[in-house]
C-alpha positions as CSV (number, residue, x, y, z in Angstrom):
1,X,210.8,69.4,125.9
2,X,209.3,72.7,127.0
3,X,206.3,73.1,129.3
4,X,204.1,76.1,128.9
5,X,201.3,75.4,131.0
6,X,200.1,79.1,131.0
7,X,198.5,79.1,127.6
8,X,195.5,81.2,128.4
9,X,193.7,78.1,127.9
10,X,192.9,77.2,131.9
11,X,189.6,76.0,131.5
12,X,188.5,73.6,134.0
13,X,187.9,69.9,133.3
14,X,185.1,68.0,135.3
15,X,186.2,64.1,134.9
16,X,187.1,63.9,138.6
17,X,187.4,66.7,141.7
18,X,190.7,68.5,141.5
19,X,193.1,67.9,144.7
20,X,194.3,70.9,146.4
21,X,197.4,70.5,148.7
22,X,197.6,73.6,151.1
23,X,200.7,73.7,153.3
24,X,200.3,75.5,156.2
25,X,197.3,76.0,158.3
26,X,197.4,80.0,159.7
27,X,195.8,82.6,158.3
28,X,196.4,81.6,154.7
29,X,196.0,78.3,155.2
30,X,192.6,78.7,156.4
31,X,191.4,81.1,154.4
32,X,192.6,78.4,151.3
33,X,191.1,75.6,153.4
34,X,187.6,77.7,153.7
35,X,187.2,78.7,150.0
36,X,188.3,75.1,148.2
37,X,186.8,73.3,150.6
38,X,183.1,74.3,150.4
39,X,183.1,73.8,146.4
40,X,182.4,70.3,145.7
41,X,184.5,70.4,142.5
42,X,187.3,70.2,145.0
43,X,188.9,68.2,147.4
44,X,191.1,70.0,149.7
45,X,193.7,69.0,152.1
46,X,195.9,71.3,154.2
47,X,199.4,70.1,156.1
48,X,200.4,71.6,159.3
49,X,203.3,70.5,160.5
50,X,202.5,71.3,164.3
51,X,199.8,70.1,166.4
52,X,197.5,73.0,166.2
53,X,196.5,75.6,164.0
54,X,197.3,79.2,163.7
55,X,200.8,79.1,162.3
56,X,202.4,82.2,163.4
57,X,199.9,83.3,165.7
58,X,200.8,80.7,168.6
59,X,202.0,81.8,171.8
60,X,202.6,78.2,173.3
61,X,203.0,77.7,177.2
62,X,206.3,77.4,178.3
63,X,208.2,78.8,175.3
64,X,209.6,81.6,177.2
65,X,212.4,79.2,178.0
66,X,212.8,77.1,174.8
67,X,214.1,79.5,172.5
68,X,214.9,79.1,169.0
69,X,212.8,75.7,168.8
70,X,212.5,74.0,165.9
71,X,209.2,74.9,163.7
72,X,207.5,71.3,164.5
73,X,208.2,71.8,168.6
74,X,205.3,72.2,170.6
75,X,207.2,75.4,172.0
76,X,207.7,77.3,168.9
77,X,206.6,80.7,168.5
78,X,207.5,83.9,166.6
79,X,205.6,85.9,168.8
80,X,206.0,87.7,172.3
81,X,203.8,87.9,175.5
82,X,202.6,91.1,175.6
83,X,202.3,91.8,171.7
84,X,199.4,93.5,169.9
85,X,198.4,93.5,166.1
86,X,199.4,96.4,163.6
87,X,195.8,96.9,163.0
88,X,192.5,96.5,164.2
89,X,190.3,93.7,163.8
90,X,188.5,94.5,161.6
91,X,190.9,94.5,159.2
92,X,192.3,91.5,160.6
93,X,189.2,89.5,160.3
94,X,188.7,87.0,157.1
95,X,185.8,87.1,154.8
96,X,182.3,86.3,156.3
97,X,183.9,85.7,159.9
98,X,184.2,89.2,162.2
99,X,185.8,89.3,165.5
100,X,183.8,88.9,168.4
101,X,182.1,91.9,169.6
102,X,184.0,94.1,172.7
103,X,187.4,93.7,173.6
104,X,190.4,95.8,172.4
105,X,190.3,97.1,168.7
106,X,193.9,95.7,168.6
107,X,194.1,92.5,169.5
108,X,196.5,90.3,171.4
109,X,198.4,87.3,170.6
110,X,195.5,84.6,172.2
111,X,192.4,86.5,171.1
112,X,193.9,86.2,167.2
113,X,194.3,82.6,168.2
114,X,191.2,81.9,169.3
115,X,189.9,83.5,166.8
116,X,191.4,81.5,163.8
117,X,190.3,78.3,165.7
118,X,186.9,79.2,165.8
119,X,186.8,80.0,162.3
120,X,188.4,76.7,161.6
121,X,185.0,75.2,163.8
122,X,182.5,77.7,162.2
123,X,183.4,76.5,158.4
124,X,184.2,72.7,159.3
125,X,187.4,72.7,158.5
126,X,189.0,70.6,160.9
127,X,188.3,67.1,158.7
128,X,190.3,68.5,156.3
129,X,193.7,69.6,158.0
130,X,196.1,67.1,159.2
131,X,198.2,68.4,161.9
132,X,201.4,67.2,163.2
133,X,202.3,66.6,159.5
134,X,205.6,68.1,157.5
135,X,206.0,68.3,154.1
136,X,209.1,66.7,152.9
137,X,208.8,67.2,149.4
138,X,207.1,69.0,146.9
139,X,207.7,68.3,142.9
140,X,206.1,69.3,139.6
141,X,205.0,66.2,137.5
142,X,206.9,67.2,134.1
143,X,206.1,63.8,132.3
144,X,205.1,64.2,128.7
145,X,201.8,63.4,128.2
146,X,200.7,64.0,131.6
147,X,197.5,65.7,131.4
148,X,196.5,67.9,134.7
149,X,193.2,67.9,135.4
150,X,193.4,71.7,135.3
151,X,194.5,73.3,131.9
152,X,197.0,75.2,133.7
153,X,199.1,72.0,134.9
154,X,201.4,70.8,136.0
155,X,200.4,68.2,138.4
156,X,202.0,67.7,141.6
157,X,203.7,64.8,144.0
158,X,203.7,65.6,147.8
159,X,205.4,64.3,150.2
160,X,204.6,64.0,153.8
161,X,206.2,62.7,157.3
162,X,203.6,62.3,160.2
163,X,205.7,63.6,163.1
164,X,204.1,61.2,165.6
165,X,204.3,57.9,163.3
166,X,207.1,58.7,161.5
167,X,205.4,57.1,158.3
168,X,206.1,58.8,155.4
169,X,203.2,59.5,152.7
170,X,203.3,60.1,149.0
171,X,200.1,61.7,147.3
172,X,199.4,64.0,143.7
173,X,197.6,67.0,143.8
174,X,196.7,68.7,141.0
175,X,197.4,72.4,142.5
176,X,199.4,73.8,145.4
177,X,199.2,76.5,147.5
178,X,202.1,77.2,149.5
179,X,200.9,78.7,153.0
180,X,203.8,78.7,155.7
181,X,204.1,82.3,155.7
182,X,206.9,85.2,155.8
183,X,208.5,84.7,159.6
184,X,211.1,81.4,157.9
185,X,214.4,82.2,158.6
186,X,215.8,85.1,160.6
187,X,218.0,87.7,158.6
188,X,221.3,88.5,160.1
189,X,222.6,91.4,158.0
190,X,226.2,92.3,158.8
191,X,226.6,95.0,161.0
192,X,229.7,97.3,160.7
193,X,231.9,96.1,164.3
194,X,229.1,93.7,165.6
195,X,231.8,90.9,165.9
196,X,233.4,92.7,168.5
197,X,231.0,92.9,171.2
198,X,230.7,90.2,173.9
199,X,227.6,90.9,175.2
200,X,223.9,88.8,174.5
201,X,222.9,89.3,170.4
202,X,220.0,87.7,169.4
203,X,217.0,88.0,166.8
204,X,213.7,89.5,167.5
205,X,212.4,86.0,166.9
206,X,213.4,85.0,170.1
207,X,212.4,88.0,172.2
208,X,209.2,86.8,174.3
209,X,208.9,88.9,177.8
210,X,210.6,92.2,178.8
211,X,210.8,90.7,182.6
212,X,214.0,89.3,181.0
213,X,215.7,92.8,180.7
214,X,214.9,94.5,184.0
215,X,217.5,97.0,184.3
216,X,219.0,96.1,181.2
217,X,220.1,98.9,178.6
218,X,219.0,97.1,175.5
219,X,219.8,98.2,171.7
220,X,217.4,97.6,169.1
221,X,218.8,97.5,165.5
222,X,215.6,98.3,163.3
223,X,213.3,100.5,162.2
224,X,210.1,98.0,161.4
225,X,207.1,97.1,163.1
226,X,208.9,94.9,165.5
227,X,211.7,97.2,166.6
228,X,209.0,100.1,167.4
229,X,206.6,97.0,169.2
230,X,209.7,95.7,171.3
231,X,211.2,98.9,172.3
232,X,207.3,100.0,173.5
233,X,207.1,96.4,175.3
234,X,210.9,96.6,176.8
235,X,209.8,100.3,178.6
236,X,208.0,98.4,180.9
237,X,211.2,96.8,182.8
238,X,214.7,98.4,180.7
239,X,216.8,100.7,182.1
240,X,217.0,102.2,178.5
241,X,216.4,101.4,175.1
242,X,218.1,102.6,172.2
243,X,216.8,102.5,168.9
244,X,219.1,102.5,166.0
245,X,218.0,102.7,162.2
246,X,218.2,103.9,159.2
247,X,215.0,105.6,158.7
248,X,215.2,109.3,159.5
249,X,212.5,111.0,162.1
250,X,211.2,109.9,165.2
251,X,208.8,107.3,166.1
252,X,208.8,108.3,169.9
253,X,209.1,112.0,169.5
254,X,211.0,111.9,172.6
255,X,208.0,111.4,174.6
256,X,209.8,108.5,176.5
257,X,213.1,109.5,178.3
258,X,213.5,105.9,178.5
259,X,213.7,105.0,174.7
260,X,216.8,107.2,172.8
261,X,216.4,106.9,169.0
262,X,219.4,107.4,166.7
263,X,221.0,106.5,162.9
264,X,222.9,103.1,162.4
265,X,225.9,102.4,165.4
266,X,229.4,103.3,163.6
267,X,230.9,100.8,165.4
268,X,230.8,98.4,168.5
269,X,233.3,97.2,171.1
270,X,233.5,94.6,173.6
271,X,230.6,95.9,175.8
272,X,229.6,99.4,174.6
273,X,228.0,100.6,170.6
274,X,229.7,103.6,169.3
275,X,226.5,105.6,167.9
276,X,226.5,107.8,165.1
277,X,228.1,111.1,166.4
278,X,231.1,109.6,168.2
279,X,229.3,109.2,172.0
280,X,229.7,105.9,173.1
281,X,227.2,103.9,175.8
282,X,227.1,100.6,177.6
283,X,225.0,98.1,176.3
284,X,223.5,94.9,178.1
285,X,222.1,93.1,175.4
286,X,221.2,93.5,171.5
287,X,218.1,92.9,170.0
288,X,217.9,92.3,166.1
289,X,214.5,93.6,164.1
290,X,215.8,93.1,161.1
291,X,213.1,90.9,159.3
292,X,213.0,87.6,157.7
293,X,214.0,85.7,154.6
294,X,212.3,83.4,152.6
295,X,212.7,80.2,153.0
296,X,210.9,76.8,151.4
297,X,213.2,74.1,151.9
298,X,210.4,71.7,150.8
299,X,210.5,72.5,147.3
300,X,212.5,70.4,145.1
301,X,215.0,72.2,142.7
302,X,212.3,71.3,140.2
303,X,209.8,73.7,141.2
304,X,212.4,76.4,139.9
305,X,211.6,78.8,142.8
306,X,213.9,81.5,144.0
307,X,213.9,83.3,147.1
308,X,215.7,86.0,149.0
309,X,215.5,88.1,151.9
310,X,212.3,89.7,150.3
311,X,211.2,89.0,147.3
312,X,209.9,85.2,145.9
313,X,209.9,84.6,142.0
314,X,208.8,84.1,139.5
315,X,205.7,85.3,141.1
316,X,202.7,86.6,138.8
317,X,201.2,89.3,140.3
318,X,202.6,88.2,143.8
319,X,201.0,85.3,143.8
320,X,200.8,82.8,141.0
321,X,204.2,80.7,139.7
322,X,204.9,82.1,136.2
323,X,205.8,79.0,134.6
324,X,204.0,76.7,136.6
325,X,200.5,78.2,137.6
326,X,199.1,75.7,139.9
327,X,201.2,76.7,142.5
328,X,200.3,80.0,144.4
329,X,201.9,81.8,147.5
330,X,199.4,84.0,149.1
331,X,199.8,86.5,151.7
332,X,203.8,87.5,150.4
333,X,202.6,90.9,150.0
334,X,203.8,93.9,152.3
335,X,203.2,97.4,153.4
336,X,199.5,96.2,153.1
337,X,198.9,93.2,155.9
338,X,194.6,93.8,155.9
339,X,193.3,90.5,155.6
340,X,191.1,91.1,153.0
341,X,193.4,91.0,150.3
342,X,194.1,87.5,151.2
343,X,190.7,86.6,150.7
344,X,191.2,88.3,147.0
345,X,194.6,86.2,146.3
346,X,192.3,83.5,147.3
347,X,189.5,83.9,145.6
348,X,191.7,85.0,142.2
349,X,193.5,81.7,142.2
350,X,190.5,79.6,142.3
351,X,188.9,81.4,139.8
352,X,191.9,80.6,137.7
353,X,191.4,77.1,138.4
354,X,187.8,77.6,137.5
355,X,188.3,78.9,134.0
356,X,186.9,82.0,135.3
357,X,190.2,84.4,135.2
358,X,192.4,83.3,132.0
359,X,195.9,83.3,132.5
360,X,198.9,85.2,130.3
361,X,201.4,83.0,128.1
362,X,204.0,82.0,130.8
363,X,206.6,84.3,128.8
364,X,204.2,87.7,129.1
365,X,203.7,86.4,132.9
366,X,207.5,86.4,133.3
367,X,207.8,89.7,131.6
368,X,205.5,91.3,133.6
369,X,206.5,89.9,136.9
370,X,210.6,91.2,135.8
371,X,209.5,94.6,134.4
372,X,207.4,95.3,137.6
373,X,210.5,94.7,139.8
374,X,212.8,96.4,137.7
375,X,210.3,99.2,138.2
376,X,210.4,98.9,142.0
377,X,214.3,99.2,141.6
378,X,213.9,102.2,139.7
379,X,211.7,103.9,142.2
380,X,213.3,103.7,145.2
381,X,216.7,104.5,147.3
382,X,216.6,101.7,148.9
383,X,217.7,98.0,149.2
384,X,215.5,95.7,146.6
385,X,215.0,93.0,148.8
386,X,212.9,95.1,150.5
387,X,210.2,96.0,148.1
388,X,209.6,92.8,145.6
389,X,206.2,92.4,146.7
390,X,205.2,95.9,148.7
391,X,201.6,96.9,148.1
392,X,201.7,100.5,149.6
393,X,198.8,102.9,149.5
394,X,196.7,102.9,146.3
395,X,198.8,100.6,144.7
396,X,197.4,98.3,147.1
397,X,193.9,99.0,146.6
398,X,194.4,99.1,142.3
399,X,195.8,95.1,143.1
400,X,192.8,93.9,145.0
401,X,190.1,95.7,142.8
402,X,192.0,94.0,139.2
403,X,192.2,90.8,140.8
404,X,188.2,91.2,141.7
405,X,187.3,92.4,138.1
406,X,189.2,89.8,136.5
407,X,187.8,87.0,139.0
408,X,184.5,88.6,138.7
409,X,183.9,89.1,142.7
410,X,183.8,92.2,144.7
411,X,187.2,92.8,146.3
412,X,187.0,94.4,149.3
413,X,183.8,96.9,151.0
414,X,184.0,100.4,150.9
415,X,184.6,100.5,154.6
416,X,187.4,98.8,154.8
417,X,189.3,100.9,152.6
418,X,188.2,103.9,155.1
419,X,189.2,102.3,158.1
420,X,192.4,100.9,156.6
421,X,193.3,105.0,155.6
422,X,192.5,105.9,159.2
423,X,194.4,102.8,160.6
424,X,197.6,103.3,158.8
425,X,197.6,107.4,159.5
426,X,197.7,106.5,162.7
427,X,200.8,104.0,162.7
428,X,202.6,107.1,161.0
429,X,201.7,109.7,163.3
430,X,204.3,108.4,165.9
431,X,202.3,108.2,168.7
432,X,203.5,105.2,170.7
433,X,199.9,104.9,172.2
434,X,198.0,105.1,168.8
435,X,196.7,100.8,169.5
436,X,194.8,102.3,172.6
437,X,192.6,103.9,170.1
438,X,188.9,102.1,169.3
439,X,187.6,101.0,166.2
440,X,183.8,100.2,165.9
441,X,182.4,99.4,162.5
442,X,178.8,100.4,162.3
443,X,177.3,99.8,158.9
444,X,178.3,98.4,155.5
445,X,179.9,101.9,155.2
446,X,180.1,103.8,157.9
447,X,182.6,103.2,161.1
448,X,183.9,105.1,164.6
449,X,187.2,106.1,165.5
450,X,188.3,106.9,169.2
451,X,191.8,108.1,169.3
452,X,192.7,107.3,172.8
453,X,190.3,104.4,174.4
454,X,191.5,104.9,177.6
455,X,189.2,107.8,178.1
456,X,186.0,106.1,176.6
457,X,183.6,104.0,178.9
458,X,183.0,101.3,176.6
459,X,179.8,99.5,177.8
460,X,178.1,102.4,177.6
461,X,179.1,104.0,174.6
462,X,178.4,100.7,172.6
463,X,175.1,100.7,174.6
464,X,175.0,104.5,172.9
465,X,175.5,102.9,169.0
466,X,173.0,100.3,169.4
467,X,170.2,102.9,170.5
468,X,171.6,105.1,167.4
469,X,171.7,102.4,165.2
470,X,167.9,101.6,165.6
471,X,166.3,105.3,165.5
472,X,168.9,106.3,162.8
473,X,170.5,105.4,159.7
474,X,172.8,107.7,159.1
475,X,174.4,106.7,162.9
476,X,178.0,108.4,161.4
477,X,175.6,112.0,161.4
478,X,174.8,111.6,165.4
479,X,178.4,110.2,166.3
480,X,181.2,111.8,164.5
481,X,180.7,115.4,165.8
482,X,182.6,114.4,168.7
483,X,184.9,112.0,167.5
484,X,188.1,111.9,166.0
485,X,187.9,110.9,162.4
């Protein structure tokens, strides 16, 4: 018998609180954890399957030497020593929760930490999140005559493994939201010749401290995030970095003699990479950027959830299981990592569950979700796997402020859009320095920019906003003049 739970007809029914199982407790986990778990309609438990919180923004001591750990290890980490985030924090920071005042505008690896942990103590979360807890299993209840306790259905049976006890726990929730994240399993693409070379491969995911390749010549195949972060970190001990990819134009400009940027090797041999025009160089060691692939192993064949290197379906609007909508994934998106669209996937879901938002058919849900990809395919030159759930640019912006109208909350101030133009301008300018620069936001609309941060004294030009602040509203009339904007 067929099961369309998406029938339009989600409205919420009060005979008992509706059990939320989130799985994962990072970013997305907590933001879940913080918005369920303040409505007394619901009762809200998250799994994390290590013994703290913060998912991928963990930089444990000691994991410099354990590499490749398995994701309940103590010692597991996706991250490296000296990394920075892609954007400032103010676009890092989730709803009703800023960073702490001072420090760097982009932040490193234990000040994201501590931040997530003290919004975990500022909302109470804590009681709710059972660490040191993997989830086994996860299956749709497809009984007849079942009846969820949300109009969406289907119910859910979860099933847990304390990592300590070993004791295995069965429970039913009545909607799932599916938290651990995009860094699952490292892509190896094949590489034209790679099998030939002797020499150290290994996957960004592993790459943790640059002392490592003193000396070395290291080649980076990539053209992401990572591969521009890594080759930046690896200038501080590498005799030379080269930086393969497939993206045209330079990110360095040549401004480091160290770092030599070129198209995809043509081939490889036992110690040296044959680049594009023929030339060939010794190489120490290879360093992989080349992403991630999805990967849920705890969902049973049942949830009828398919996944790839990029893409998740069958995702409504990026987020919401076509045929069975009480199951979300937040946070899939890409090309658009603010945190406040998070908060809206968050926020849209519940009001789902609420009655508030009403749902498609599951057949329109599925139509839409195929024609928008077949659109993306359309669009582009390159791979699909790359682009099933990119949110670039406006198309970003248009996401968050439909999922607001049809939840009925604001999606997102005015100034974060502003600072999240000026942010992302700079990440494509090229200059390898642009996280030096300083972002201060100064009013519900209004926000300073400082291109290079080495050059400001900080104490005393904060000292110089507060004094503004008070005398003058319009602070952006006194300050901008000599600032870069």
């Amino acid at each position: 018998m067929a099961h369309n739970f998406a029938n339009g007809e989600n409205a919420y029914r009060p005979h008992r609180r509706v059990r939320v199982a989130i799985i994962g407790a990072g970013y997305a986990g907590l933001c879940s954890l913080q918005h369920f778990s303040r409505d007394v309609n619901y009762e809200a438990v998250a799994f994390e399957q290590a013994n703290r919180i913060g998912g991928v923004w963990n930089y444990p001591q000691g994991c410099e030497e354990r590499l490749d750990m398995d994701q309940a290890s103590p010692y597991f980490s996706r991250m490296y020593k000296n990394m920075r985030t892609l954007l400032p924090q103010d676009l890092m920071s989730l709803e009703g929760f800023p960073f702490p005042p001072g420090g760097q505008s982009y932040c490193d690896v234990e000040t994201v930490q501590q931040y997530l942990g003290s919004y975990a103590q500022h909302f109470g979360l804590s009681p709710f999140i059972k660490t040191g807890h993997r989830v086994s299993s996860i299956t749709p209840i497809l009984v007849d005559g079942e009846e969820p306790s949300v109009g969406i259905g289907p119910r859910w049976t979860v099933e847990s493994v304390d990592l300590q006890t070993k004791s295995k726990t069965e429970e039913i929730f009545d909607a799932v939201l599916v938290c651990t994240g995009k860094y699952h399993h490292p892509y190896i693409p094949e590489i034209s010749g790679l099998p030939e070379y002797k020499g150290t491969v290994l996957h960004s995911s592993v790459y943790r401290d640059p002392e490592r390749y003193r000396n070395k010549v290291v080649l980076i195949i990539g053209g992401g995030p990572s591969a521009v972060d890594i080759a930046t970190d690896l200038t501080r001990a590498a005799k030379n970095i080269i930086l393969a990819k497939k993206q045209p134009g330079l990110f360095f400009r040549n401004a480091n003699p160290k770092v030599l940027e070129t198209a995809m090797p043509k081939n490889f041999t036992a110690s040296e990479v044959i680049l594009h025009d023929g030339s060939s160089r010794h190489i120490d060691v290879i360093i992989l950027c080349t992403g991630y692939s999805f990967d849920f192993p705890f969902l049973s064949k049942e949830c009828r959830v398919q996944t790839s290197r990029g893409r998740v379906s069958p995702l409504y609007r990026h987020l919401i299981h076509c045929e069975y909508p009480s199951m979300a994934f937040p946070f899939l998106v890409t090309l658009v990592t603010i945190t406040p669209i998070l908060d809206c996937q968050i926020k849209f879901f519940k009001a789902v569950l609420d009655g508030k938002a009403l749902l498609p058919t599951a057949a329109e849900m599925l139509y839409c979700t195929k024609n928008d990809y077949h659109q993306r395919l359309a669009s582009i030159d390159s791979s699909p796997r790359h682009v099933a759930h990119g949110l670039p640019g406006e198309e970003g912006w248009n996401y968050m402020t439909e999922l607001g109208t049809e939840g009925e909350f604001p999606p997102y101030e005015p100034v974060i859009r502003q600072m999240a133009q000026v942010a992302f301008a700079a990440i494509q300018s090229g200059d390898p320095d642009y996280k030096k620069a300083y972002f201060q936001r100064t009013g519900q609309d209004t926000f300073v920019y400082v291109a290079n941060s080495d050059k400001l004294n900080r104490k005393q030009f904060e000292m110089q906003l507060l004094i503004a602040s008070q005398e003058d509203d319009a602070l952006e009339n006194k300050l901008f003049g000599s600032l870069h904007l």
